[in-house]
SEFIZA-3560 file (N, C-alpha, C; in Angstrom, 3 decimals):
REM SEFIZA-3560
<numar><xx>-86.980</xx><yy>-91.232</yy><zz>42.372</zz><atom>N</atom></numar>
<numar><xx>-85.834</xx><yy>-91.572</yy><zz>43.190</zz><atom>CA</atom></numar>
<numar><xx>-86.177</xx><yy>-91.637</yy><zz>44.670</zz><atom>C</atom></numar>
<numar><xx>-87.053</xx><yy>-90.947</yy><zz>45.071</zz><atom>N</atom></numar>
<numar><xx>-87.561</xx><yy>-90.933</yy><zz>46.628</zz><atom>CA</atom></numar>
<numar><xx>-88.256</xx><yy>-92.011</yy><zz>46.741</zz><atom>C</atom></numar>
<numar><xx>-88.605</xx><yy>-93.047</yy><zz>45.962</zz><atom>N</atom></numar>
<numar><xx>-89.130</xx><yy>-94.604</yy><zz>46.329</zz><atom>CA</atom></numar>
<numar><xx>-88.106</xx><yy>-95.718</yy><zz>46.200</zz><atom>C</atom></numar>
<numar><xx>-86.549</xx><yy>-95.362</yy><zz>45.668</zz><atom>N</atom></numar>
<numar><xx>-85.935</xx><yy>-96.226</yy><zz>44.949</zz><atom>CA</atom></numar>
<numar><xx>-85.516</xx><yy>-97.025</yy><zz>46.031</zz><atom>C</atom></numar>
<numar><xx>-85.380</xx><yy>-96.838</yy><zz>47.090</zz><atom>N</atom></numar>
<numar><xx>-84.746</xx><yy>-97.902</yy><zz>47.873</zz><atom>CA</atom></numar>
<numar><xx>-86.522</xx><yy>-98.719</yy><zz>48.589</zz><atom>C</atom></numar>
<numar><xx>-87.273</xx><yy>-98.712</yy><zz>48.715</zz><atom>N</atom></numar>
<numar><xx>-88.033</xx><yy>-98.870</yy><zz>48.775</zz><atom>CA</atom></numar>
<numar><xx>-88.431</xx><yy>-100.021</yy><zz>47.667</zz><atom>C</atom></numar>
<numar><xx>-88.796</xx><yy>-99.412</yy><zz>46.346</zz><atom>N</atom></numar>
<numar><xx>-88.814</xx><yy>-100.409</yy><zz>45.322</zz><atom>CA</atom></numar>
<numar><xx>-87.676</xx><yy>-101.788</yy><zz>45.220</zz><atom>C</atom></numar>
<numar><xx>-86.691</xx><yy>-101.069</yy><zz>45.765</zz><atom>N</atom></numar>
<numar><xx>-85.482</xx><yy>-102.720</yy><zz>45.297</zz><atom>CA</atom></numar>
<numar><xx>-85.970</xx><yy>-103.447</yy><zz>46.806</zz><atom>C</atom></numar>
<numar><xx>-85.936</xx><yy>-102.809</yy><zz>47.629</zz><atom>N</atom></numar>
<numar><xx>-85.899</xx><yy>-104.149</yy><zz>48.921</zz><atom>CA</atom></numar>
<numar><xx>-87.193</xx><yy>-104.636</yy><zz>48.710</zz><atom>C</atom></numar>
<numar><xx>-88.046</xx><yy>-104.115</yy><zz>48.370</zz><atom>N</atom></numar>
<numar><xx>-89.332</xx><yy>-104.723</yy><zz>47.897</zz><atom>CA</atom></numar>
<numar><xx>-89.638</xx><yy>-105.963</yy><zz>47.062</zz><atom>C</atom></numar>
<numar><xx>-88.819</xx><yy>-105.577</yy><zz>46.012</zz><atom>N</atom></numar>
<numar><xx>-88.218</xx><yy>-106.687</yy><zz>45.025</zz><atom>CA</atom></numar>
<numar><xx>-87.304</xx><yy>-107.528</yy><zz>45.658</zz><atom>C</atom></numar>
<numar><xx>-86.532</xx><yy>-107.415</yy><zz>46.209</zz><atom>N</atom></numar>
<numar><xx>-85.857</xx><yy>-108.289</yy><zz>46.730</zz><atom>CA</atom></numar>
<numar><xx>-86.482</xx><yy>-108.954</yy><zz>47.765</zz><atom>C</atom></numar>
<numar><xx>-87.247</xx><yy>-108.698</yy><zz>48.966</zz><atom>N</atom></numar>
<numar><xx>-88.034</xx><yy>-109.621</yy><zz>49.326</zz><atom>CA</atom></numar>
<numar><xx>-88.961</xx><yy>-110.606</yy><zz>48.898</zz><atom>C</atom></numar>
<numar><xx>-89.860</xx><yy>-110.224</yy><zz>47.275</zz><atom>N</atom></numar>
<numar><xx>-90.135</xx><yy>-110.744</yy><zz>46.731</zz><atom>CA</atom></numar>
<numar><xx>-89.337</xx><yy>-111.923</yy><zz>46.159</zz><atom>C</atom></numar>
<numar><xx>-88.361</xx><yy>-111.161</yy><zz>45.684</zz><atom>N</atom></numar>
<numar><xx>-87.692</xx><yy>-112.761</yy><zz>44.884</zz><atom>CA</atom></numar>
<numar><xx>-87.142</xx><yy>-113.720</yy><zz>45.792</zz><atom>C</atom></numar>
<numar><xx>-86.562</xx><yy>-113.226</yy><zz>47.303</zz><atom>N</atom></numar>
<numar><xx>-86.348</xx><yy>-113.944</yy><zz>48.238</zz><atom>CA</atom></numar>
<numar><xx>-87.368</xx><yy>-114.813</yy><zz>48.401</zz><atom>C</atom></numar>
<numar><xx>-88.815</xx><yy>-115.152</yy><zz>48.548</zz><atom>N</atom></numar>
<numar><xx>-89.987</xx><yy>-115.641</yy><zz>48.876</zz><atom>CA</atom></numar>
<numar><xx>-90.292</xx><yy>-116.765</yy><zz>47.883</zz><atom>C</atom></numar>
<numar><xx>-89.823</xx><yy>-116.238</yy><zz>46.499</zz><atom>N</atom></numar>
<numar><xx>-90.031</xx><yy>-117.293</yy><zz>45.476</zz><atom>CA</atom></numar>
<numar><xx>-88.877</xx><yy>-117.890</yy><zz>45.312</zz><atom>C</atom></numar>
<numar><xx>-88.007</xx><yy>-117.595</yy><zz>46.477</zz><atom>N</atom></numar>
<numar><xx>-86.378</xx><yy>-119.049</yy><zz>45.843</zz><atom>CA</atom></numar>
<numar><xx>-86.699</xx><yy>-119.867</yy><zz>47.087</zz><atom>C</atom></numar>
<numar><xx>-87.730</xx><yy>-119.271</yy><zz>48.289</zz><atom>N</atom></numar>
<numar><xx>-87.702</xx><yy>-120.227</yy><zz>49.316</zz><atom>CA</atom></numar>
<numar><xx>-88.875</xx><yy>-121.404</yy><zz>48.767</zz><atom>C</atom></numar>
<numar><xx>-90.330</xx><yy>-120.868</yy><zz>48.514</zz><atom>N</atom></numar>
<numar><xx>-90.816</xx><yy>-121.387</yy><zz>47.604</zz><atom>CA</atom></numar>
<numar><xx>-90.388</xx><yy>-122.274</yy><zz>47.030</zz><atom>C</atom></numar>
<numar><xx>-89.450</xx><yy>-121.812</yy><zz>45.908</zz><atom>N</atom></numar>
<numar><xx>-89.217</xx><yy>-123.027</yy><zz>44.513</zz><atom>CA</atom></numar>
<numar><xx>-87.682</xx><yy>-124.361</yy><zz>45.180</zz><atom>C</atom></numar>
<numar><xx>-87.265</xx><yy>-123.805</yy><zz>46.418</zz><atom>N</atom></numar>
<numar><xx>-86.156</xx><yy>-124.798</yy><zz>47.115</zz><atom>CA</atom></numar>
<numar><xx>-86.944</xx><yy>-125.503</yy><zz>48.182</zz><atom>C</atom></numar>
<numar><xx>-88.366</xx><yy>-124.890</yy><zz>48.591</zz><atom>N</atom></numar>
<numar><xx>-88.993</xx><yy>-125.719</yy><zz>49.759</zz><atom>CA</atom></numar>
<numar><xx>-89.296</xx><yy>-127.187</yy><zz>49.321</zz><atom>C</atom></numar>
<numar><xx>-89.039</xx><yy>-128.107</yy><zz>50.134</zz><atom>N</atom></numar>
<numar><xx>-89.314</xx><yy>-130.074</yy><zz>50.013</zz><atom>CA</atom></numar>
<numar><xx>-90.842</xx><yy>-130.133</yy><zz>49.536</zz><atom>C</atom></numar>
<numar><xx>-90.765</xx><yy>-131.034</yy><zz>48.445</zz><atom>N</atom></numar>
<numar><xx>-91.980</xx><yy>-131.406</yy><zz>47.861</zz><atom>CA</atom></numar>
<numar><xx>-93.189</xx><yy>-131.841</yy><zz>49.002</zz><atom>C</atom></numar>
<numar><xx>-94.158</xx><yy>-131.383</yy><zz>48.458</zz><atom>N</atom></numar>
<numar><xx>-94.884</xx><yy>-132.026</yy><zz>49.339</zz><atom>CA</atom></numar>
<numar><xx>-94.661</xx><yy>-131.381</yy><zz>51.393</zz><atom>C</atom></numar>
<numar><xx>-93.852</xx><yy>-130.595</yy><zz>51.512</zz><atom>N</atom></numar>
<numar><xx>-93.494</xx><yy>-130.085</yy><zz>52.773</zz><atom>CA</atom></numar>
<numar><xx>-94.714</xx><yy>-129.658</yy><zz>53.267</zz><atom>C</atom></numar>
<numar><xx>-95.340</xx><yy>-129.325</yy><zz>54.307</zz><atom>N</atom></numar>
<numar><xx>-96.492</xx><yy>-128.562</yy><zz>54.615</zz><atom>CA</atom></numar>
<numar><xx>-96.540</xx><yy>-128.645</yy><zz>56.222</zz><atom>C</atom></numar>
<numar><xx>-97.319</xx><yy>-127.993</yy><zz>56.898</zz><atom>N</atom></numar>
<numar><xx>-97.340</xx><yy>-127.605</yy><zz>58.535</zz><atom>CA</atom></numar>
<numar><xx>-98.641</xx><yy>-128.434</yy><zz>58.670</zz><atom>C</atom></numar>
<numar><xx>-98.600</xx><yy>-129.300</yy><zz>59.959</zz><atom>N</atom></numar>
<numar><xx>-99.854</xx><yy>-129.726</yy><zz>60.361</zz><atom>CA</atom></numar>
<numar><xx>-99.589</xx><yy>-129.605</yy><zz>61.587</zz><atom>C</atom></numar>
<numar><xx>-100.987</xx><yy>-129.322</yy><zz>62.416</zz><atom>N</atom></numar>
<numar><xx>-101.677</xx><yy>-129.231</yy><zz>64.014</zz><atom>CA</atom></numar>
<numar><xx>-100.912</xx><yy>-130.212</yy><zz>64.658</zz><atom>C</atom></numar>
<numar><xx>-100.314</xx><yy>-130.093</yy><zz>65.764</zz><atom>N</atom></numar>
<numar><xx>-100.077</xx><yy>-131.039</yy><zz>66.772</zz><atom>CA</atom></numar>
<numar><xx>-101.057</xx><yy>-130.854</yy><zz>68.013</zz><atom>C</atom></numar>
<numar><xx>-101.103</xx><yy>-129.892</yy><zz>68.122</zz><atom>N</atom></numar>
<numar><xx>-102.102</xx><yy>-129.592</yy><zz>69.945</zz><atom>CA</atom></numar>
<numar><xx>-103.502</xx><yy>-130.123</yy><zz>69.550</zz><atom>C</atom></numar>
<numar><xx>-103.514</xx><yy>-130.560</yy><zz>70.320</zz><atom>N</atom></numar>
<numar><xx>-105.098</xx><yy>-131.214</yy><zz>70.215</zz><atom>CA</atom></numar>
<numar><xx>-105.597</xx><yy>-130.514</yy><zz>70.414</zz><atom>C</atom></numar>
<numar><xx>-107.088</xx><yy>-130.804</yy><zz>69.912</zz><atom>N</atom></numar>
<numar><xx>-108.120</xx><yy>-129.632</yy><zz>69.993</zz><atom>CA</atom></numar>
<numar><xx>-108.788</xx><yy>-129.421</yy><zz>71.134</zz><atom>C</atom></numar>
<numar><xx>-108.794</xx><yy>-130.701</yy><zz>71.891</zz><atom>N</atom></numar>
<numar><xx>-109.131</xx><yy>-130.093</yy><zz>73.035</zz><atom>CA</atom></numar>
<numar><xx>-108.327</xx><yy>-129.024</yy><zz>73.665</zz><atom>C</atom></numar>
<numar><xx>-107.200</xx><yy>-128.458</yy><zz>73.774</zz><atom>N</atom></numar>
<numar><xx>-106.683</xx><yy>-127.463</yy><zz>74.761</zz><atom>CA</atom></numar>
<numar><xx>-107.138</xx><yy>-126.319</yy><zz>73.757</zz><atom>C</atom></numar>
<numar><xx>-107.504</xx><yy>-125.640</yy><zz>72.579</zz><atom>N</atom></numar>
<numar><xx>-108.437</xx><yy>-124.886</yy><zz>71.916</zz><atom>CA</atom></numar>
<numar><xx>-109.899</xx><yy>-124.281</yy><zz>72.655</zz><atom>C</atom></numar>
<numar><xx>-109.837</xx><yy>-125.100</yy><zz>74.070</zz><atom>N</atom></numar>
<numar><xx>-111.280</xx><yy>-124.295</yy><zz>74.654</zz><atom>CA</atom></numar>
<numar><xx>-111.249</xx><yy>-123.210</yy><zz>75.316</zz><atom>C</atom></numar>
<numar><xx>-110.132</xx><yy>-123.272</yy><zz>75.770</zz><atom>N</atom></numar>
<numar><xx>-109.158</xx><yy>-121.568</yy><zz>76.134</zz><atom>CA</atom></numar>
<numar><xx>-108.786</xx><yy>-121.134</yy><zz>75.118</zz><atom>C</atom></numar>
<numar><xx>-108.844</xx><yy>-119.270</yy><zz>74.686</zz><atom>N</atom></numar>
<numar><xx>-108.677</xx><yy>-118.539</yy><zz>73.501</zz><atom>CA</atom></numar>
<numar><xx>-107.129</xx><yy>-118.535</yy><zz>73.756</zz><atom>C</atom></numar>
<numar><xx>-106.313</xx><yy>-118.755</yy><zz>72.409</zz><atom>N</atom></numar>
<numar><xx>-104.719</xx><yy>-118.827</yy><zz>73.198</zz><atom>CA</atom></numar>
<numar><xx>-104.385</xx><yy>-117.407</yy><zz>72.599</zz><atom>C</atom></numar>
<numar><xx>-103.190</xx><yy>-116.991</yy><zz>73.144</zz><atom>N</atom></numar>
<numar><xx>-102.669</xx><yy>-115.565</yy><zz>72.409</zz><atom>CA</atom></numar>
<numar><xx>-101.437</xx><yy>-116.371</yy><zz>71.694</zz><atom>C</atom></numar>
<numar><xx>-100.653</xx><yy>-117.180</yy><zz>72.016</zz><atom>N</atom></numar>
<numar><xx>-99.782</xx><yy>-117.379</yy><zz>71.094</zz><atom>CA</atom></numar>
<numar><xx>-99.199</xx><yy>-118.899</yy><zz>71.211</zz><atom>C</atom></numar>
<numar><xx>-98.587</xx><yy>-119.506</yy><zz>70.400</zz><atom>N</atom></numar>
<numar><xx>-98.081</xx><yy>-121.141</yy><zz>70.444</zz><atom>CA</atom></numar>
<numar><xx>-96.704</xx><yy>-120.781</yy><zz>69.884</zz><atom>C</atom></numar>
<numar><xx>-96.219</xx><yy>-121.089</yy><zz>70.728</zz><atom>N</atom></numar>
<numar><xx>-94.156</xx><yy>-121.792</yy><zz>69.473</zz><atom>CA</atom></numar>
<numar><xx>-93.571</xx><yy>-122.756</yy><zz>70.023</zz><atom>C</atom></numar>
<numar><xx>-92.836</xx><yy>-123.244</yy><zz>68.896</zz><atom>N</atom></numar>
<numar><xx>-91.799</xx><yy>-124.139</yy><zz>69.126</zz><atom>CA</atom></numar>
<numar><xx>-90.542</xx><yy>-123.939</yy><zz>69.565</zz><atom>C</atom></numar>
<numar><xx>-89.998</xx><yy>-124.484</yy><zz>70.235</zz><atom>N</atom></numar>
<numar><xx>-87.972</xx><yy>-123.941</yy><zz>70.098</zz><atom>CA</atom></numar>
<numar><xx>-87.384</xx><yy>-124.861</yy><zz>69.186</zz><atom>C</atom></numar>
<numar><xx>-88.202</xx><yy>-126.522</yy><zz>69.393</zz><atom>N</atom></numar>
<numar><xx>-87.648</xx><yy>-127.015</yy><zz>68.157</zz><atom>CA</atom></numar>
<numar><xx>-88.595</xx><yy>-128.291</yy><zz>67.918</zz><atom>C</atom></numar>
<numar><xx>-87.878</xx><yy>-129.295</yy><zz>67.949</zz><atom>N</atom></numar>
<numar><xx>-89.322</xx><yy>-130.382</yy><zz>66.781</zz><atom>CA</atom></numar>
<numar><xx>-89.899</xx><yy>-131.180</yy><zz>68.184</zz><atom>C</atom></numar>
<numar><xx>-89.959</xx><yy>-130.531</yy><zz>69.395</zz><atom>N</atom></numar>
<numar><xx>-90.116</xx><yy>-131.591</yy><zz>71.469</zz><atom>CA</atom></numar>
<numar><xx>-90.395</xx><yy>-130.812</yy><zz>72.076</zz><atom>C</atom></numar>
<numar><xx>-90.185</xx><yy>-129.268</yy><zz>72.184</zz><atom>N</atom></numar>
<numar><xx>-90.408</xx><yy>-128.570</yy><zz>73.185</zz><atom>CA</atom></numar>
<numar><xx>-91.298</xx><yy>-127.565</yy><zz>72.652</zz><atom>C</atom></numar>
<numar><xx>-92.086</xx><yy>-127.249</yy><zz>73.229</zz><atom>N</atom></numar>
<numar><xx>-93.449</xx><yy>-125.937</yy><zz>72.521</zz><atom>CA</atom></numar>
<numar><xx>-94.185</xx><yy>-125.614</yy><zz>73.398</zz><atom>C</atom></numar>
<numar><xx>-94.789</xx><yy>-124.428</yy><zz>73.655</zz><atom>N</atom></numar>
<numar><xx>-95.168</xx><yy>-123.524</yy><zz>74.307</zz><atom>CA</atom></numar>
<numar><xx>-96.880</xx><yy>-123.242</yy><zz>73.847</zz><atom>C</atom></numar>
<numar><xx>-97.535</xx><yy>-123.001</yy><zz>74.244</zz><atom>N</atom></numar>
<numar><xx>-98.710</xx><yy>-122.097</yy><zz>73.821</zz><atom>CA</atom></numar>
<numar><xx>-98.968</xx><yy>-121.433</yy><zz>75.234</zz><atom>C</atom></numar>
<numar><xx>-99.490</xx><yy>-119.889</yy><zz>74.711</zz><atom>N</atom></numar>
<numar><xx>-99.737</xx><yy>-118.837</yy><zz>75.962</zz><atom>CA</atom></numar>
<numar><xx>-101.354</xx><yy>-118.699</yy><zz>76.146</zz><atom>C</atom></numar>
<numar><xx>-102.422</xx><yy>-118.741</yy><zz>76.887</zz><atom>N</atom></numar>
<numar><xx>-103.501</xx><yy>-117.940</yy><zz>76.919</zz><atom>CA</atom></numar>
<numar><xx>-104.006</xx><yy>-116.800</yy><zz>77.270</zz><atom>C</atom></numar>
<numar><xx>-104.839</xx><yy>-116.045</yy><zz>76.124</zz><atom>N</atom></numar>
<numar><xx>-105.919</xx><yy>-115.149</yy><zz>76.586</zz><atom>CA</atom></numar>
<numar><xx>-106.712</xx><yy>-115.464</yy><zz>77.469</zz><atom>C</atom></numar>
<numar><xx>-106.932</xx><yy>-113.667</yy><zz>77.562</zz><atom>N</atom></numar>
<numar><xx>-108.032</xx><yy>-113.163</yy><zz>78.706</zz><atom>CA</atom></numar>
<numar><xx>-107.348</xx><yy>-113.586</yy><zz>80.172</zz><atom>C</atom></numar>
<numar><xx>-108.647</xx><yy>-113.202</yy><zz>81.036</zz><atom>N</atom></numar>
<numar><xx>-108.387</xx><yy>-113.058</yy><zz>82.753</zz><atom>CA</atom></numar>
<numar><xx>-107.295</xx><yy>-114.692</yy><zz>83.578</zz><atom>C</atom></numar>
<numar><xx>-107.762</xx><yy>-115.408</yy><zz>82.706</zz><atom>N</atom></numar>
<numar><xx>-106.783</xx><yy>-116.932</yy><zz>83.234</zz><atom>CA</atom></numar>
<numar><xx>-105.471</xx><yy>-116.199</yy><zz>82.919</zz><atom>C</atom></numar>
<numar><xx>-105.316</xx><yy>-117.049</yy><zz>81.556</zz><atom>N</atom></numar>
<numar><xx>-104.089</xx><yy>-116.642</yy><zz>80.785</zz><atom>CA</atom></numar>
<numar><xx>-103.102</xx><yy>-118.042</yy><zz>81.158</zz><atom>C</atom></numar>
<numar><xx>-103.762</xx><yy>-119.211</yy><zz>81.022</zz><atom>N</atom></numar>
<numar><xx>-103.358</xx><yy>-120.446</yy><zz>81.017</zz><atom>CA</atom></numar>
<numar><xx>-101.653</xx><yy>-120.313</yy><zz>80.280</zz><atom>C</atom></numar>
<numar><xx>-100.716</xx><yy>-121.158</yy><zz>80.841</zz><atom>N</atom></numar>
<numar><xx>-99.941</xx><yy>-121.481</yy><zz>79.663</zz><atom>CA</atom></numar>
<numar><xx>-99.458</xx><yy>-122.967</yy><zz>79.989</zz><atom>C</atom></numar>
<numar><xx>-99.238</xx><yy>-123.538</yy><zz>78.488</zz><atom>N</atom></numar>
<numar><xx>-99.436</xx><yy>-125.095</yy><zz>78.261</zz><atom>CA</atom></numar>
<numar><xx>-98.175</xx><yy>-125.756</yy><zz>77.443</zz><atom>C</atom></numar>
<numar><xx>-97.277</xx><yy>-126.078</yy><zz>77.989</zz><atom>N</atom></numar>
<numar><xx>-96.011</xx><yy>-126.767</yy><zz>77.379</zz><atom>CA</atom></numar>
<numar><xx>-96.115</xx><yy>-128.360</yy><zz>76.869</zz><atom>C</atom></numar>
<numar><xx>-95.376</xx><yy>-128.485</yy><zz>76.153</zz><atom>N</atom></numar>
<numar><xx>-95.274</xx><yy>-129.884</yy><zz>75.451</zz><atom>CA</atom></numar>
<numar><xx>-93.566</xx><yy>-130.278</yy><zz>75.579</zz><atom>C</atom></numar>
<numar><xx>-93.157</xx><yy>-131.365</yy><zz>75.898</zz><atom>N</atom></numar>
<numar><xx>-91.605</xx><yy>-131.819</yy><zz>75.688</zz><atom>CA</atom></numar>
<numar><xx>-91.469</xx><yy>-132.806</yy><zz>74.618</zz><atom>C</atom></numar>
<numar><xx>-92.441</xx><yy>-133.000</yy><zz>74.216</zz><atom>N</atom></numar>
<numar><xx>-92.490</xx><yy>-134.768</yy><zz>73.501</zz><atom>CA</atom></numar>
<numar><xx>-93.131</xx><yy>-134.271</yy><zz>72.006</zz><atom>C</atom></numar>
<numar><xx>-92.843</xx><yy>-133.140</yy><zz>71.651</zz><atom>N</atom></numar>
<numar><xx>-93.700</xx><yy>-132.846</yy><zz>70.043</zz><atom>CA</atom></numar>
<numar><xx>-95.453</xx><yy>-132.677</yy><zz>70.038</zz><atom>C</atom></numar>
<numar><xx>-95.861</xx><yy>-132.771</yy><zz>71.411</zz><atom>N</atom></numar>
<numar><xx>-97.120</xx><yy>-132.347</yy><zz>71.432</zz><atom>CA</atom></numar>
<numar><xx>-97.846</xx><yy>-133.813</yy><zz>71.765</zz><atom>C</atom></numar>
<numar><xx>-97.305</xx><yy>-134.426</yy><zz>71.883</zz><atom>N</atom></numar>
<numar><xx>-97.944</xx><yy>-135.857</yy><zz>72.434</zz><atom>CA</atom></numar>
<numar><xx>-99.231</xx><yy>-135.581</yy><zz>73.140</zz><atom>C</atom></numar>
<numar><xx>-97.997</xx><yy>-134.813</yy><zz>74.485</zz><atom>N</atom></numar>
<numar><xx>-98.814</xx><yy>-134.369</yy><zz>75.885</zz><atom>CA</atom></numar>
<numar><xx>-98.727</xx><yy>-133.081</yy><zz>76.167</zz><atom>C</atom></numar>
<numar><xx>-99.715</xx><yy>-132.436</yy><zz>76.566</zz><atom>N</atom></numar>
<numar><xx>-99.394</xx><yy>-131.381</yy><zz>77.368</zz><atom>CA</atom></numar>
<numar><xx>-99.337</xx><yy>-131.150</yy><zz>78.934</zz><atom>C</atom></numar>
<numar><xx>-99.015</xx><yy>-130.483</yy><zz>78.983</zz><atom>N</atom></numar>
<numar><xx>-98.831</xx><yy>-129.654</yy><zz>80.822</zz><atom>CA</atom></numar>
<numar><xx>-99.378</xx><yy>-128.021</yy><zz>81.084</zz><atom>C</atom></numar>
<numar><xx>-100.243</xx><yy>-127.845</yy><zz>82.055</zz><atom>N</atom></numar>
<numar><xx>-100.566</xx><yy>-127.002</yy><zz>81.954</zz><atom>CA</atom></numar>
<numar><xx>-99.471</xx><yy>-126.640</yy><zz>83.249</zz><atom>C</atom></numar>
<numar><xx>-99.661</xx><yy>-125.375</yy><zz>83.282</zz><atom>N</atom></numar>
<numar><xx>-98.581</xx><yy>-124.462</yy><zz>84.535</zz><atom>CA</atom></numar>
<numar><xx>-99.168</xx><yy>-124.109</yy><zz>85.587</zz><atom>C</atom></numar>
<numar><xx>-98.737</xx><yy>-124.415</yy><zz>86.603</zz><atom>N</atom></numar>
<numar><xx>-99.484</xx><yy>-124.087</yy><zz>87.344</zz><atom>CA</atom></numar>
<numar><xx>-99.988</xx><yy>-122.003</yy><zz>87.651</zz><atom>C</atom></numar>
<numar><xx>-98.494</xx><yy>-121.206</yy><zz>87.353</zz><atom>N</atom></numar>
<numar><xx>-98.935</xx><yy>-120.089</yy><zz>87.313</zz><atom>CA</atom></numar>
<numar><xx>-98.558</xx><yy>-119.236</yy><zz>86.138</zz><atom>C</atom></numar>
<numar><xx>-99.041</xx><yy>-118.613</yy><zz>85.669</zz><atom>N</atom></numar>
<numar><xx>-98.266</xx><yy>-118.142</yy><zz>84.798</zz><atom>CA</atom></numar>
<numar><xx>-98.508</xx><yy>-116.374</yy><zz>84.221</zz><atom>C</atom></numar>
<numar><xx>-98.682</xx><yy>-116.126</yy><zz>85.967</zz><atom>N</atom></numar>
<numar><xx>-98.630</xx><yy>-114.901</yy><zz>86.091</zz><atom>CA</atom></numar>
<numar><xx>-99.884</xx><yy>-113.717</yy><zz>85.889</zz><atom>C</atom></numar>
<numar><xx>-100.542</xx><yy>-114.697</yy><zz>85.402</zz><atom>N</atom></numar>
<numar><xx>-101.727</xx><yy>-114.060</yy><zz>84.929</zz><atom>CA</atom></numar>
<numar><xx>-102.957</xx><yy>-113.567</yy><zz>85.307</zz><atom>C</atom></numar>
//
């Protein structure tokens, strides 16, 4: 009994995972937009807000950060970004 709530949300995250799974669009899958060139700086993190505007942050002593408005067409680097 001292695992039981433990065991169900467990399970239940599980089965949550396989209804997103078995309802996800055929064929759906994630592909790269940022070109590889901006990859020569180590980044700490990339997101989207939605399918035009996206962000990536950089590592280490720079700490570049590089926006997109257009789905990754283009980027912009910042001029500061505190780093």
């Amino acid at each position: 009994m001292k695992y039981s709530k433990l065991i169900i949300l467990s399970g239940l995250l599980v089965s949550i995972l396989f209804a997103g799974y078995a309802f996800a669009a055929p064929g759906a899958e994630w592909k790269v937009v940022v070109p590889k060139t901006l990859f020569a700086e180590k980044l700490r993190i990339a997101a989207f807000l939605d399918e035009n505007f996206g962000l990536t942050g950089g590592a280490g002593d720079i700490g570049k950060a590089d926006h997109t408005v257009d789905g990754g067409k283009t980027w912009f680097t910042a001029d500061s970004s505190g780093g």
